[in-house]
C-alpha positions as CSV (number, residue, x, y, z in Angstrom):
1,X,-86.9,-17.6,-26.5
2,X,-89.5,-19.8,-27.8
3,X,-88.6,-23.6,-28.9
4,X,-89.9,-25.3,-32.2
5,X,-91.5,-28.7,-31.6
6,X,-88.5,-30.8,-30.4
7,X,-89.7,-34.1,-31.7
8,X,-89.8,-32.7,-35.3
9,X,-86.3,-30.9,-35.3
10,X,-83.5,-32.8,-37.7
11,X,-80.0,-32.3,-36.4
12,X,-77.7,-30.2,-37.9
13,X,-74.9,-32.2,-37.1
14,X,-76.6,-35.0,-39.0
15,X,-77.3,-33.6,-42.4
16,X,-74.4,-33.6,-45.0
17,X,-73.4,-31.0,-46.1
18,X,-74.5,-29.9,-50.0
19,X,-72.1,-30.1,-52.6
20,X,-71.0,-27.0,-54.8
21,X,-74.0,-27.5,-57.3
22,X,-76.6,-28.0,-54.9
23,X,-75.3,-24.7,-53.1
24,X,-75.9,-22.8,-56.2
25,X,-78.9,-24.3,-56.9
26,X,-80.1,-23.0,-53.6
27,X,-79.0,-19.7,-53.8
28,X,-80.5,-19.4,-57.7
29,X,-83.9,-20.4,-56.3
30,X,-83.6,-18.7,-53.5
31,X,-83.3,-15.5,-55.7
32,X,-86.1,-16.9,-57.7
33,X,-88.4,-16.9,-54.7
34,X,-87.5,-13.6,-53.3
35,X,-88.5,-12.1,-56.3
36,X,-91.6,-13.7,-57.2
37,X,-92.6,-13.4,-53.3
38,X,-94.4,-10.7,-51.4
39,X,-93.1,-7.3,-50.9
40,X,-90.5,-5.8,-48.8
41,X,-87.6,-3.4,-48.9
42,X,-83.9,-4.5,-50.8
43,X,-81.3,-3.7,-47.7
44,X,-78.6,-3.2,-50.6
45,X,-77.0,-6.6,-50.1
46,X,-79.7,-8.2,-52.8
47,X,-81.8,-9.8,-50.4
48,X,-85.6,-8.4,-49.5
49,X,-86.5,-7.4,-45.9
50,X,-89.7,-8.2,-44.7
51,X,-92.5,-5.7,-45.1
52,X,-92.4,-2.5,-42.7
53,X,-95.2,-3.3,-40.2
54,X,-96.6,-6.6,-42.1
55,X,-98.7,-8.7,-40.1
56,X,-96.6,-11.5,-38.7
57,X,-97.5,-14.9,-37.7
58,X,-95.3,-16.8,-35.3
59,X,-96.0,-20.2,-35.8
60,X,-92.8,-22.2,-34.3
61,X,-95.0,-24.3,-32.3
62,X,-96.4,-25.9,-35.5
63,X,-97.4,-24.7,-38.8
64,X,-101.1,-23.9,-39.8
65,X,-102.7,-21.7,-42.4
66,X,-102.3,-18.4,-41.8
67,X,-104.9,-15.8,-42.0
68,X,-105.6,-13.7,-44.7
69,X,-104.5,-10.7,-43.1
70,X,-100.9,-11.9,-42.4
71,X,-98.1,-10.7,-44.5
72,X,-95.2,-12.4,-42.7
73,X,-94.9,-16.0,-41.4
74,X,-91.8,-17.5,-39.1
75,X,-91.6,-21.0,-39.1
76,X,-88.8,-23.4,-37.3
77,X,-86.6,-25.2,-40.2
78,X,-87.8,-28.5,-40.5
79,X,-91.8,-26.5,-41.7
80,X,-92.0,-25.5,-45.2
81,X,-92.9,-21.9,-45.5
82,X,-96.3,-20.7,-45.6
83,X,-97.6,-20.1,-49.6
84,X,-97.7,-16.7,-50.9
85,X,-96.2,-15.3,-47.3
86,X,-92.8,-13.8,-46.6
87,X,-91.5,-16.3,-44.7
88,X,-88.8,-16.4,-41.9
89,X,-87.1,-19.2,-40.8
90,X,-86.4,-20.2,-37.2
91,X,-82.9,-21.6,-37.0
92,X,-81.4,-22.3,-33.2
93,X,-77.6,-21.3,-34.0
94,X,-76.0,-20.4,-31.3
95,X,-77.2,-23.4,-28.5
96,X,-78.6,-27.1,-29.3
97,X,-81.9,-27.8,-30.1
98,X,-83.7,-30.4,-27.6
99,X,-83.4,-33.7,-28.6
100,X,-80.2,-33.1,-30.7
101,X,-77.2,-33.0,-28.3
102,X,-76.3,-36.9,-29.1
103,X,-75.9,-35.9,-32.3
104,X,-73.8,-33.0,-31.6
105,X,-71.8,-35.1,-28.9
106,X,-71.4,-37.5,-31.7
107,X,-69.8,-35.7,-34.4
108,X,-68.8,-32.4,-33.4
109,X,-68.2,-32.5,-29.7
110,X,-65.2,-30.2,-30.1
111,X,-67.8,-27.3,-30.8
112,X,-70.1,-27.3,-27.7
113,X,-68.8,-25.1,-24.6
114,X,-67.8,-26.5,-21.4
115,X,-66.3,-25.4,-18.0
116,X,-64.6,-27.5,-16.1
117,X,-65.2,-30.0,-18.2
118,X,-68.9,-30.3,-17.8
119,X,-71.3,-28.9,-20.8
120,X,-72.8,-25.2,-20.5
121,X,-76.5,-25.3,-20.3
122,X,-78.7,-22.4,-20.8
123,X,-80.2,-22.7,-17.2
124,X,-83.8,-22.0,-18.4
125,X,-83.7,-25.0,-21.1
126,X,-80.9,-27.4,-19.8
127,X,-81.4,-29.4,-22.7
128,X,-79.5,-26.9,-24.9
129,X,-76.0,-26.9,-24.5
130,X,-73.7,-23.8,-25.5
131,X,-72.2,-24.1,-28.9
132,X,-68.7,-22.5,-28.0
133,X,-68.2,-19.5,-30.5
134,X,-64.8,-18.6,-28.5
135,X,-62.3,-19.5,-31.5
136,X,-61.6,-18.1,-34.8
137,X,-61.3,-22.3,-36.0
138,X,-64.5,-23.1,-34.0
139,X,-67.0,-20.6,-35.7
140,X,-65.7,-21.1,-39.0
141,X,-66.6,-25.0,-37.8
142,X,-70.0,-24.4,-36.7
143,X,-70.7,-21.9,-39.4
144,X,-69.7,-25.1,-42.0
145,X,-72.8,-27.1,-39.5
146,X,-75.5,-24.3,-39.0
147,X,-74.4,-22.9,-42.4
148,X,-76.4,-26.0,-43.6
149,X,-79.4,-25.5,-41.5
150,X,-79.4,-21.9,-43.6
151,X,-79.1,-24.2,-47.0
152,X,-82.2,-26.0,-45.7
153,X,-84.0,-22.2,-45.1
154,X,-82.9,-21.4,-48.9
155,X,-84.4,-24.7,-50.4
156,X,-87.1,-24.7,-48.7
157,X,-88.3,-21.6,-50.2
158,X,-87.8,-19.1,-47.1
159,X,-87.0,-15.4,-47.8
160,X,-84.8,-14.7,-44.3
161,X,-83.5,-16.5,-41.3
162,X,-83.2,-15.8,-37.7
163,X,-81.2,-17.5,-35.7
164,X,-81.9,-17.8,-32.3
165,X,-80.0,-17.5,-28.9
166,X,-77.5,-15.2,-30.3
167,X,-77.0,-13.6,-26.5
168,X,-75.8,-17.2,-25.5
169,X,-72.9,-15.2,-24.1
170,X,-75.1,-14.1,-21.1
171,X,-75.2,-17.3,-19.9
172,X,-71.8,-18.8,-20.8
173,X,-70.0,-18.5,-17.4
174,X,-67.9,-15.7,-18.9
175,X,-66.1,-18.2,-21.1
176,X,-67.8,-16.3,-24.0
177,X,-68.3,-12.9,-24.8
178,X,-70.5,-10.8,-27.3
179,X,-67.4,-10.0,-29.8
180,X,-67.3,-14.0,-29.8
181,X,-71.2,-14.0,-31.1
182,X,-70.8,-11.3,-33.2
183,X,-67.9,-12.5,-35.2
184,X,-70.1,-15.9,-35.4
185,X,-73.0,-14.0,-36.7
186,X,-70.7,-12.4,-39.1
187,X,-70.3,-15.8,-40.5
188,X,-73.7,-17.0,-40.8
189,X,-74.8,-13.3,-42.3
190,X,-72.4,-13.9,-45.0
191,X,-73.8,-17.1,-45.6
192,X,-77.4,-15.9,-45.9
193,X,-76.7,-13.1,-48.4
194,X,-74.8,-15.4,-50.3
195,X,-77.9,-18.0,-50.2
196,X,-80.1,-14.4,-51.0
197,X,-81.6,-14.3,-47.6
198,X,-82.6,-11.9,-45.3
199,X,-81.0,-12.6,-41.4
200,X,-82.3,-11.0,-38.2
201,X,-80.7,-10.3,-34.7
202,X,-82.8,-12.3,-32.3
203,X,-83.0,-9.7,-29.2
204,X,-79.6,-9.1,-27.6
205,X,-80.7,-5.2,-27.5
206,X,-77.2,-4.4,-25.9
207,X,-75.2,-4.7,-28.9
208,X,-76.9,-1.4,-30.1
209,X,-75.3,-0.7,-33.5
210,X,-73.2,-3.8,-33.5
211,X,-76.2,-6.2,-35.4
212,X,-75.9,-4.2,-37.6
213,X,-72.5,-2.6,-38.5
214,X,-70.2,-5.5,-37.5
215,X,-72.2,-8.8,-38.0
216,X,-74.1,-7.1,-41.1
217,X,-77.8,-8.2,-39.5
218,X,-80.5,-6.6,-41.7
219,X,-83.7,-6.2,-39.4
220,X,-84.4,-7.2,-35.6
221,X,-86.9,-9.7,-34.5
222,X,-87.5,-8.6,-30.4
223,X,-89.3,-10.8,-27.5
224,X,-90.9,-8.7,-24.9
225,X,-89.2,-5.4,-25.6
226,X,-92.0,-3.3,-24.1
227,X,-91.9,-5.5,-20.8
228,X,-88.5,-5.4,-20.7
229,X,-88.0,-1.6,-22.0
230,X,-85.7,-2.2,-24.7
231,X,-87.9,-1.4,-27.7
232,X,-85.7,2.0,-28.9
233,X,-82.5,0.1,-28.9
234,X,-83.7,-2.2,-32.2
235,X,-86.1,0.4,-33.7
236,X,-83.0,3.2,-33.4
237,X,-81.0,0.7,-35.2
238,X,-83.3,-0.8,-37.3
239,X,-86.4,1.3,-38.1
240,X,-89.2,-0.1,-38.8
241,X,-87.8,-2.8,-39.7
242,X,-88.4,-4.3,-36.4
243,X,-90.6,-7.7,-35.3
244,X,-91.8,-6.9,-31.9
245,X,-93.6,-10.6,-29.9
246,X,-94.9,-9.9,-26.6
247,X,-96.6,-12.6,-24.6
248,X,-99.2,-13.4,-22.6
249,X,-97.9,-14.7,-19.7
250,X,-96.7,-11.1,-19.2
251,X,-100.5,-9.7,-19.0
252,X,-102.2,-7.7,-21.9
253,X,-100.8,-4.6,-20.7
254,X,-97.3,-4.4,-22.1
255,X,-99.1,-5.7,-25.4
256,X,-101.1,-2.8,-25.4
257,X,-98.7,-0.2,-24.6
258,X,-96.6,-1.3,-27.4
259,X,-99.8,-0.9,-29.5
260,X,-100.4,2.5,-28.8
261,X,-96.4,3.9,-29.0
262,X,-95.4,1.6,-32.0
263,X,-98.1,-0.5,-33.6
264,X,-98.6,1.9,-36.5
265,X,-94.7,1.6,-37.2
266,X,-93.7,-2.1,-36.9
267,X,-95.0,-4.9,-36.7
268,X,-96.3,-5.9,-32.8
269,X,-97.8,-9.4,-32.0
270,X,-99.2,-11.3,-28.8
271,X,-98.4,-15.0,-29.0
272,X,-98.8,-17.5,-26.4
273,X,-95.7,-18.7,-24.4
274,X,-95.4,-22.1,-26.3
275,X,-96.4,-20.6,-30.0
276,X,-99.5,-22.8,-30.3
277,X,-100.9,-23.9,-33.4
278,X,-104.4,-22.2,-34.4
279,X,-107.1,-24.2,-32.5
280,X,-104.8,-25.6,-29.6
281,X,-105.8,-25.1,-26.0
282,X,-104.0,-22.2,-24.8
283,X,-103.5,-20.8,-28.3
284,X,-103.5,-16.9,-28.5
285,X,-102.1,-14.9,-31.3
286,X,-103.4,-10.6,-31.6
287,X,-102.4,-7.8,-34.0
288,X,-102.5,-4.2,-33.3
């Protein structure tokens, strides 16, 4: 999981949410921007998937101008897309976003998980807390607060979303569980298509067909797949319609190997851990 700039992020719990007219104006330039942008494939539900094998950019640690080469540029919510680029926007649905959890705490504290009374924390970022997807009344709730983050991805300009952390059951305490997540992707699927984007499933390679059959996901977006041997279980669901980031904290072998069994199929990328913008220290981003 890689966090957008935390400073930059606008809560979701913050931003009212659109009336009927600016939903529809949304959704009409929405369409008007899928089809005047670059190519892809229609998945039947009238939105465009990005292009089999494009050259993708992940820039979540800060937008910068892509190269010429790249097809395909994912960008954290509060960026505008990149020009003339299928763009994907970055969307943390299923935990809080750093810097945001007053906000939550605030005006929706219903909605975040807790155990005993104390918040669930993903124990690698304890700044996010659990959004708690355990109820029927609860998703429909946070699909009404992310749902907005997806009007924002629409207005903007952005062809497809993915929203992140969607295996935040792992790390629940058991108090959720992955037909919980699904039936909250469900939700925010509909939403896209009916704002004419595009929506991913961010890893999670255990729900197998699932992505796609029940929450009606439309291509995959997978970190460290090859390190982690999961690679079959997107591309068996999803084709080539698949977004595979390895990094190099992992060393430039997994990287490799997923260059010479996939990279003429999908799309495969090395990024730096933290996403770097182009000319940061520490900034690495390689193509097949």
């Amino acid at each position: 999981m890689i966090l957008p700039m935390p400073t930059t992020r606008a809560t979701a719990a913050g931003r009212p949410q659109l009336s009927h007219g600016w939903r529809a104006a949304a959704s009409l330039l929405a369409a008007v921007v899928l089809l005047a942008g670059c190519g892809g494939d229609d998945d039947g539900d009238g939105v465009r998937l990005p292009p089999e094998g494009g050259r993708v950019d992940y820039q979540l640690g800060g937008p910068y101008p892509p190269s010429d080469e790249v097809e395909v540029v994912i960008r954290d919510v509060t960026a505008e897309p990149a020009p003339d680029r299928y763009g994907i926007c970055y969307v943390n649905a299923f935990q809080t976003q750093p810097g945001t959890l007053e906000g939550w705490q605030r005006e929706h504290e219903d909605l975040l998980l807790r155990d005993d009374g104390e918040l669930v924390t993903d124990p690698d970022w304890p700044d996010e807390a659990l959004l708690d997807t355990s109820t029927e009344a609860n998703r429909a709730a946070l699909a009404e607060v992310v749902g907005a983050e997806l009007e924002r991805c629409a207005e903007a300009g952005f062809a497809a979303v993915e929203p992140d952390n969607l295996d935040s059951w792992t790390r629940s305490h058991g108090l959720l569980d992955d037909a919980d997540n699904l039936a909250f992707a469900a939700l925010l699927a509909e939403r896209a298509h009916e704002l004419g984007l595009a929506i991913a499933q961010k890893n999670a390679p255990e729900l197998g067909t699932a992505g796609r059959d029940t929450a009606h996901l439309d291509f995959a977006i997978a970190e460290e797949c090859e390190v982690h041997d999961e690679c079959a279980a997107y591309t068996d669901v999803y084709g080539q319609h698949v977004i595979e980031i390895e990094y190099t904290d992992n060393g430039s072998a997994a990287f490799a190997a997923a260059c010479a069994e996939r990279g003429d199929e999908i799309a495969v990328l090395l990024r730096d851990r933290d996403a770097l913008p182009a000319g940061a220290d520490g900034y690495v981003a390689e193509w097949c």
